[in-house]
PLY file of the C-alpha trace (Angstrom):
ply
format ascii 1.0
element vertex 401
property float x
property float y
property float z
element edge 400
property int vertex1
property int vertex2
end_header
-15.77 -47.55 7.10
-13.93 -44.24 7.00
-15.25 -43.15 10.73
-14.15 -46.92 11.70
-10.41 -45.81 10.16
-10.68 -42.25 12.10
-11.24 -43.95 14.90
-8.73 -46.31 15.15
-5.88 -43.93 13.64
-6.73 -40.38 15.00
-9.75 -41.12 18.00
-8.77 -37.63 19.22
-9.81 -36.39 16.09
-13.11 -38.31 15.64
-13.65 -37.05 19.32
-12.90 -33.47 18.61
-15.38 -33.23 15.72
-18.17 -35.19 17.29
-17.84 -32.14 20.19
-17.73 -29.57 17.69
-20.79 -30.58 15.64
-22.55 -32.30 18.18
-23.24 -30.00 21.22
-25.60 -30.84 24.17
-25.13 -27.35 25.39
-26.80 -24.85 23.34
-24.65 -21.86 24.82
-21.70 -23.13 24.56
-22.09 -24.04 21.14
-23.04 -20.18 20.39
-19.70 -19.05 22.06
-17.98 -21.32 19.65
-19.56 -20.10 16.80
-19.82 -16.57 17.66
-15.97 -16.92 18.05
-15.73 -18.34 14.60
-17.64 -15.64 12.85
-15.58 -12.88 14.81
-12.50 -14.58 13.84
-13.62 -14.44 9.53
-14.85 -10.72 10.14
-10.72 -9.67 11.87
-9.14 -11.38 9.39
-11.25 -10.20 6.21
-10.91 -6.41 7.33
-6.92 -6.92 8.14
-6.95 -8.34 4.52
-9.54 -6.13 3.03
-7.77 -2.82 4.66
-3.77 -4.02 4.09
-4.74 -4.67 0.48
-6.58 -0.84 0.05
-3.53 0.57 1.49
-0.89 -1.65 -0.88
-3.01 -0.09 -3.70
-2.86 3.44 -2.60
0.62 2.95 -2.11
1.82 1.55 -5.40
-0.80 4.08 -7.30
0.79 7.14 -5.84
4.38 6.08 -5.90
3.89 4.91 -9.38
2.51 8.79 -10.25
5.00 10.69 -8.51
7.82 8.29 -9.63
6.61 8.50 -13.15
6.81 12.45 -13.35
10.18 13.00 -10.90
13.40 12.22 -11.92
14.92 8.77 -11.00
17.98 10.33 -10.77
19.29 13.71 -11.60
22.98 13.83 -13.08
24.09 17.34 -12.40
26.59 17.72 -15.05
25.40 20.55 -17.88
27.40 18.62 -20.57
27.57 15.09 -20.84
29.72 13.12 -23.25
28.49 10.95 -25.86
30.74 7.72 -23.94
29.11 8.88 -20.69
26.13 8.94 -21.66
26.33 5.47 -23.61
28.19 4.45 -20.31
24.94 5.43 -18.32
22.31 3.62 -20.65
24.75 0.50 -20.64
24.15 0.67 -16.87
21.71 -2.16 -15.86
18.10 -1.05 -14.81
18.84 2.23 -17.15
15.79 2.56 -19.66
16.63 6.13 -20.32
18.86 9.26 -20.31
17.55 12.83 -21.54
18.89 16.14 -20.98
16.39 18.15 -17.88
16.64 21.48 -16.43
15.38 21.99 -13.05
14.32 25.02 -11.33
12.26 26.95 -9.13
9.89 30.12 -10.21
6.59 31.85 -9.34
3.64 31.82 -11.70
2.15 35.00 -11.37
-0.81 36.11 -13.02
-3.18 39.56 -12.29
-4.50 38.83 -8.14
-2.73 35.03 -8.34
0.56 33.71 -7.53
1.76 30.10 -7.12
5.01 28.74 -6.77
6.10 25.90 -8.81
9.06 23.36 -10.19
10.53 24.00 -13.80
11.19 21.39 -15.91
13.35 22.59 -18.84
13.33 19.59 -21.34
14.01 18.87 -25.31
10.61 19.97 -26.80
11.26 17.71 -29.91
12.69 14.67 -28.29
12.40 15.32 -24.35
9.54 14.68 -22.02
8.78 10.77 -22.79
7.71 10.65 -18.36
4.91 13.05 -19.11
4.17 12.32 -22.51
1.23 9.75 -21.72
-0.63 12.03 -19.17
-1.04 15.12 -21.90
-4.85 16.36 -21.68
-4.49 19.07 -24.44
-1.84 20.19 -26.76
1.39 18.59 -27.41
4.98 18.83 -25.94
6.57 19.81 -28.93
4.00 23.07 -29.23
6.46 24.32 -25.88
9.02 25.82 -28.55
10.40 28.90 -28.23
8.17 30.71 -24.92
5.70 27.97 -24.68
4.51 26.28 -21.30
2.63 23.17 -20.17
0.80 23.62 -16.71
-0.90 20.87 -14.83
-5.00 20.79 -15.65
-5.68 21.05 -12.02
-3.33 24.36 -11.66
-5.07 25.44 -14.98
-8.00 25.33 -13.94
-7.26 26.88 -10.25
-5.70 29.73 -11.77
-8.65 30.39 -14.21
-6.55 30.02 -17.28
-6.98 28.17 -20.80
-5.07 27.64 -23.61
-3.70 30.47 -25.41
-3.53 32.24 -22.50
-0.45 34.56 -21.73
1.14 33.51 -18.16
4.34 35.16 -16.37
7.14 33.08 -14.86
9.37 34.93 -12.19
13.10 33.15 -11.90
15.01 34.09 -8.87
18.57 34.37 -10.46
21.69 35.28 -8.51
23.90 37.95 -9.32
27.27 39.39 -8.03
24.87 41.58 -5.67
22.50 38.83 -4.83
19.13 37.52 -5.75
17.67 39.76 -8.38
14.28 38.29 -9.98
14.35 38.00 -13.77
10.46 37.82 -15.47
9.52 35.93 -18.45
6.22 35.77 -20.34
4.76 32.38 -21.66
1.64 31.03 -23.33
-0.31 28.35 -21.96
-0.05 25.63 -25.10
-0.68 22.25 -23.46
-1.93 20.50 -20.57
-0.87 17.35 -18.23
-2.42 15.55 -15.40
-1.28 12.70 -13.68
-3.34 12.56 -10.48
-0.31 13.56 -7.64
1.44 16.73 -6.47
2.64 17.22 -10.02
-0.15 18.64 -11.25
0.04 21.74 -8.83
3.47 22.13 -8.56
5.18 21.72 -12.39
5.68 23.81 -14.99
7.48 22.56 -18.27
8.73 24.73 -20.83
11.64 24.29 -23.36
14.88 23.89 -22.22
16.47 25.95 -25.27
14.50 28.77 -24.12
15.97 28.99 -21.16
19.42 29.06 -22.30
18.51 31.81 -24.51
17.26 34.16 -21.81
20.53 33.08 -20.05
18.64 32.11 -16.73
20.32 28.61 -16.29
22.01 29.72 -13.28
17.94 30.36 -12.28
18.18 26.48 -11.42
20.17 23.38 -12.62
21.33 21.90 -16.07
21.81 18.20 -16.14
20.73 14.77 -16.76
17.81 13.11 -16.44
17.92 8.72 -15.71
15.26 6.88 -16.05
15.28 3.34 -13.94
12.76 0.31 -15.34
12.58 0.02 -11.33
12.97 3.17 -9.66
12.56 1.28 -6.24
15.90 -0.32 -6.93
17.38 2.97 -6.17
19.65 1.82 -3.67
21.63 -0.64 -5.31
22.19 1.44 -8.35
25.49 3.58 -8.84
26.47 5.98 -11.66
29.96 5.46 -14.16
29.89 9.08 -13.89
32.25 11.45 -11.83
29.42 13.95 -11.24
27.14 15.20 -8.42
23.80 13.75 -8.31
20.35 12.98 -6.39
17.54 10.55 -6.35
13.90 10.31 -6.58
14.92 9.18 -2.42
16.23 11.94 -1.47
13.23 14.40 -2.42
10.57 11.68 -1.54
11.90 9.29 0.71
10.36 10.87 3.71
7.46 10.61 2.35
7.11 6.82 1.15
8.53 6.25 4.77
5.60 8.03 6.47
3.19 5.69 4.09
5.07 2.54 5.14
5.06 3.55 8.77
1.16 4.59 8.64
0.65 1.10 6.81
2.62 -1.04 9.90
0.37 1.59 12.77
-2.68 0.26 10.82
-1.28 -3.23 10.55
-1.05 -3.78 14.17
-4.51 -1.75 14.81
-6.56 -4.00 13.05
-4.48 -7.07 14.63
-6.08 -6.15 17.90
-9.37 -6.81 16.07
-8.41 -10.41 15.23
-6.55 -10.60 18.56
-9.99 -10.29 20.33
-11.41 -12.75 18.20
-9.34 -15.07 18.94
-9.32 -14.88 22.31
-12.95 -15.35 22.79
-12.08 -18.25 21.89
-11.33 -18.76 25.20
-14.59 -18.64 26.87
-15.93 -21.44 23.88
-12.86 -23.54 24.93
-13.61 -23.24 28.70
-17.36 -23.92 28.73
-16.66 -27.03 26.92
-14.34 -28.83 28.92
-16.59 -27.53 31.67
-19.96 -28.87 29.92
-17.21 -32.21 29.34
-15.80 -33.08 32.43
-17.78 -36.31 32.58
-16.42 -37.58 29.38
-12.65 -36.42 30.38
-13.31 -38.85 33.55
-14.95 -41.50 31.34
-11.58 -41.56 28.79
-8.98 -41.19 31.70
-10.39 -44.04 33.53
-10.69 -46.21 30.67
-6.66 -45.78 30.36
-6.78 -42.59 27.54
-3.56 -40.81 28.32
-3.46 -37.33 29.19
-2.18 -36.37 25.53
-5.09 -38.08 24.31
-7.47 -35.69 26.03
-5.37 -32.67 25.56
-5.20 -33.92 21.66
-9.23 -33.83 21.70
-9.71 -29.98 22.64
-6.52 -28.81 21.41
-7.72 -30.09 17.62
-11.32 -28.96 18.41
-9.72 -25.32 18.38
-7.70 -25.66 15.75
-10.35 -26.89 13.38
-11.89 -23.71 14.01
-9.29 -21.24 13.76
-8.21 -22.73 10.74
-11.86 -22.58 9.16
-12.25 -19.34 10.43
-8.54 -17.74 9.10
-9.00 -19.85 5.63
-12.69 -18.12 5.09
-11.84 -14.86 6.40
-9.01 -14.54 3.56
-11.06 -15.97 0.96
-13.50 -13.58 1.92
-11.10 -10.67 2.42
-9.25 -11.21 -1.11
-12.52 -11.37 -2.81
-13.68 -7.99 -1.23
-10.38 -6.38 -1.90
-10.48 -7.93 -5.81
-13.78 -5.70 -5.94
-13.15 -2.83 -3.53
-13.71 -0.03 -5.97
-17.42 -2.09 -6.76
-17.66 -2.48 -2.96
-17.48 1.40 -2.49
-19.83 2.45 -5.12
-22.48 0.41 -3.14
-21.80 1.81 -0.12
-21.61 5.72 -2.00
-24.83 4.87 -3.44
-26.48 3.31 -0.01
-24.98 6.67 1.91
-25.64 9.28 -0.71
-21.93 10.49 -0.43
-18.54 9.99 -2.26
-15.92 8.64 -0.94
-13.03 9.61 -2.93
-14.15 12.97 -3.53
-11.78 15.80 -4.02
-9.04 13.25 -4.36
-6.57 12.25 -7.48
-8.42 8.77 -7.79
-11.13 8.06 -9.87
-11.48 4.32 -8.22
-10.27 2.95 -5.48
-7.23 0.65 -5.89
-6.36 -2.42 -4.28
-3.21 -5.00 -4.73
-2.94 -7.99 -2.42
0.25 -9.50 -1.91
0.81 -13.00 -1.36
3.62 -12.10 1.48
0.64 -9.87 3.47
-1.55 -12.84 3.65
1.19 -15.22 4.71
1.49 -12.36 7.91
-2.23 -12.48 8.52
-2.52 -16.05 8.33
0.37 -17.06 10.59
-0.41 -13.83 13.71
-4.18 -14.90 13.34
-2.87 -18.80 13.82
-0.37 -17.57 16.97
-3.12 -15.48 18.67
-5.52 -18.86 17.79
-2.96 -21.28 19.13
-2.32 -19.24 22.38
-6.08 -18.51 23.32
-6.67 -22.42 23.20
-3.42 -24.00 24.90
-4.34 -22.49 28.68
-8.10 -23.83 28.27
-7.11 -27.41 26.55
-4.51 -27.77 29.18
-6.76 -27.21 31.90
-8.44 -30.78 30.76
-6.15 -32.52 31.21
-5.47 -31.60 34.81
-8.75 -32.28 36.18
-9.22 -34.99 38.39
-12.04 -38.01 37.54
-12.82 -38.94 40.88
-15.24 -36.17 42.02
-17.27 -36.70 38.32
-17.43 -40.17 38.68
-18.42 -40.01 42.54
-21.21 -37.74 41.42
-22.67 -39.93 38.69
0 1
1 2
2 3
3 4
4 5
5 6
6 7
7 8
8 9
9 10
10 11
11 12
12 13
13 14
14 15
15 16
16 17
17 18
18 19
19 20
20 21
21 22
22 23
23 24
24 25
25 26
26 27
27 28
28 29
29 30
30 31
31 32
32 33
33 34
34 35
35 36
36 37
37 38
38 39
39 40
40 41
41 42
42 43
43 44
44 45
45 46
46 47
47 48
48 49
49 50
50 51
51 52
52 53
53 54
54 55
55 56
56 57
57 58
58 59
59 60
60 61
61 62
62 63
63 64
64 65
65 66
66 67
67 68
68 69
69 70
70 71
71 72
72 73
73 74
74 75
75 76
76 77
77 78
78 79
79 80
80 81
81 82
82 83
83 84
84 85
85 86
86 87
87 88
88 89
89 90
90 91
91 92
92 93
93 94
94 95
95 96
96 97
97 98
98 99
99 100
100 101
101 102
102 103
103 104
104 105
105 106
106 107
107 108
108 109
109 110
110 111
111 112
112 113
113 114
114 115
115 116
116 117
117 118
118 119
119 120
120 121
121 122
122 123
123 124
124 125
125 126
126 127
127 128
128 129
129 130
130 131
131 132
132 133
133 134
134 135
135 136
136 137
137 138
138 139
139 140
140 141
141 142
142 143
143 144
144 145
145 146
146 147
147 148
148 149
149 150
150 151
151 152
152 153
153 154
154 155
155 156
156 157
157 158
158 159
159 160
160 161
161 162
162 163
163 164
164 165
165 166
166 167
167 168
168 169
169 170
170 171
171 172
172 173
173 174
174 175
175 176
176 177
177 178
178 179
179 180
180 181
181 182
182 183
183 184
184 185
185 186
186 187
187 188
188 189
189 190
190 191
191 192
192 193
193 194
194 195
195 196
196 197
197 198
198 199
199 200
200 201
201 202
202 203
203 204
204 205
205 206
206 207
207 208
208 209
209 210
210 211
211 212
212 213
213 214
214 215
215 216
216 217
217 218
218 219
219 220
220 221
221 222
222 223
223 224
224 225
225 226
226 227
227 228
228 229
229 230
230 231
231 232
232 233
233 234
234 235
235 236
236 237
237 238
238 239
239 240
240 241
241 242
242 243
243 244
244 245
245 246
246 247
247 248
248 249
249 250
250 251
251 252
252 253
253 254
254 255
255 256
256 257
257 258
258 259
259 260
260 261
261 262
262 263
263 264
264 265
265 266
266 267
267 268
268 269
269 270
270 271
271 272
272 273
273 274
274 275
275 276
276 277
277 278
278 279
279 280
280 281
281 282
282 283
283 284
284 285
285 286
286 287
287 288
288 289
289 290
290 291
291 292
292 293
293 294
294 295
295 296
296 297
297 298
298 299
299 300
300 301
301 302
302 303
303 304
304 305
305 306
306 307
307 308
308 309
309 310
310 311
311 312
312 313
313 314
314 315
315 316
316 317
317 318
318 319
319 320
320 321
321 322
322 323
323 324
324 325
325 326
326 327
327 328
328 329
329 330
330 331
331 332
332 333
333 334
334 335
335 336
336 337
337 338
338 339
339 340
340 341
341 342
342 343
343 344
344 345
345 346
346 347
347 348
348 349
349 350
350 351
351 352
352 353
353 354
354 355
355 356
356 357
357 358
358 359
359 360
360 361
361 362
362 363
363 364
364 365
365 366
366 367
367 368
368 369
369 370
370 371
371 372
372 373
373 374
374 375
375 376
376 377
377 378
378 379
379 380
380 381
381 382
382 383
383 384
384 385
385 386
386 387
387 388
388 389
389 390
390 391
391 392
392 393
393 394
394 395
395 396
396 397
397 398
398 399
399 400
């Protein structure tokens, strides 16, 4: 009864599927299905390789962004109504005093140049708070000094250690360098840059050794959503920068290297799909007697172009909807997925890198973009074949049977 219905409703359609799943020629059939199988395997590695990169993306802008300042309010005194003025502010989760500068951490036959970040040792430091590995913030009062592990353990110190910090300060006859002994009390690592490049130490201390002018006194503002950047704007009459400015170039590089990748791995479905072409040729060629059979029996020439025109589609569609099932269940388990290839190779994949795993975030938006290019490239690889059917003349096929 229901092939009866599909008959009478949709023939085209009860046609198209009775070609796809019921193939006199053997060869042809493998073109299809080769086609199909090349079409899953583009699409799950766009999916597989977009999602990898999303996750890489969001891990290290959530890292750096965590550490840097949102924004920096360069203004060494702020009033209580400005700063209630800036925490009223929407998106504003936070506003602590920060000192930034610049020094060199120099040690006997080691150097390294790194960011100062002066803060409130009793109240101060809540970005770096939850990626302390030993010791405490508050221990940086009076000349102590939290390095990043990494730079730690680079520099061959440990805790307790004495270090030296050289300010550049300027002076009526120019840049004179002021030095100032510390001791290594705690350690931080949150898997970026940071962890090489910053030095925090207490932001009364350096107002004691008068070296502000070493760097800049001001504000710290913390955004729930530093990405909204843009659309934010201080109540306060004061100089500032963003988390943009310092890293913008950066994030831009990632989203341009993500787009060059993008399009890369489209040529991969691209080809796919357009094998599809040979599968859709050979089978109006292996079906020329049947196009002559329906066009003399009065079957218009939409009819015919209906029958191969659906017969591709069935498979592009099959072949897009299992590549991203197969692609978002990869990229759900990617970190698994590389610890079977590590242990199949014998090497590590992420070695000598801030990650521990690999991440992976799949965004509905991504998969609408690989559904609907792999459905264009489909859509075009089929029309040029299916219209070819309907152009071909019965009379020579039926003189010939």
């Amino acid at each position: 009864m229901p092939n009866r219905l599909l008959i009478k409703r949709l023939p085209s359609v009860w046609i198209a599927l009775r070609y796809l799943f019921r193939r006199d020629n053997v060869y042809a059939a493998l073109i299809n299905w080769v086609s199909l199988v090349g079409l899953v395997l583009g699409v799950t590695i766009l999916t597989v390789v977009t999602s990898v990169m999303n996750g890489f993306d969001q891990e290290v802008k959530g890292r750096l962004l965590g550490v840097v300042p949102h924004v920096f309010i360069e203004k060494s005194v702020l009033a209580e109504e400005d700063s209630e003025a800036v925490l009223a502010t929407p998106g504003v989760i936070g506003v602590e005093r920060l000192y930034q500068g610049e020094a060199m951490l120099s040690l006997p036959g080691a150097t390294q140049a790194v960011k100062v970040y002066g803060i409130d040792a009793k109240d101060g430091g809540s970005f770096i708070v939850d990626s302390m590995v030993s010791g405490s913030l508050p221990m940086i009062q009076g000349a102590g000094i939290a390095l990043g592990e990494p730079l730690v353990r680079l520099m061959g110190l440990a805790l307790g250690d004495p270090t030296i910090l050289v300010f550049p300060t300027s002076t009526g006859s120019g840049i004179v360098p002021v030095v100032q002994r510390f001791q290594l009390v705690a350690t931080f690592a949150v898997g970026a840059d940071p962890d090489y490049q910053l030095a925090i130490i207490d932001i009364a201390r350096i107002e004691e050794l008068g070296i502000t002018n070493a760097g800049t006194l001001g504000w710290r503002v913390t955004l729930a959503d530093p990405l909204s950047i843009g659309s934010w704007s201080s109540p306060v009459d004061a100089p500032l920068s963003t988390w943009a400015e310092q890293f913008g170039e950066l994030f831009r590089a990632i989203e341009i290297e993500k787009g060059i990748m993008f399009a890369l791995l489209a040529l991969v479905v691209g080809l796919a799909a357009f094998n599809m072409v040979s599968g859709q040729a050979l089978l109006v060629n292996d079906k020329r007697g049947d196009i002559a059979i329906l066009s003399t029996m009065g079957a218009r020439r939409a009819v015919i172009v209906s029958v191969f025109l659906v017969q591709g589609l069935v498979i592009s569609l099959v072949g897009i909807a299992l590549g991203l099932i197969l692609g978002v269940t990869i990229a759900s388990h990617a970190d698994v997925v590389v610890k079977v290839l590590e242990s199949a190779t014998g090497s590590n994949m992420i070695e000598g890198t801030y990650f521990s795993s690999v991440p992976s975030e799949t965004k509905g938006k991504d998969l609408v973009a690989i559904a609907l290019l792999s459905f264009g490239l489909c859509t075009a690889a089929i029309v040029r074949p299916t219209l070819l059917a309907a152009r071909a003349n019965p009379a020579p096929e039926l003189h010939s049977r």
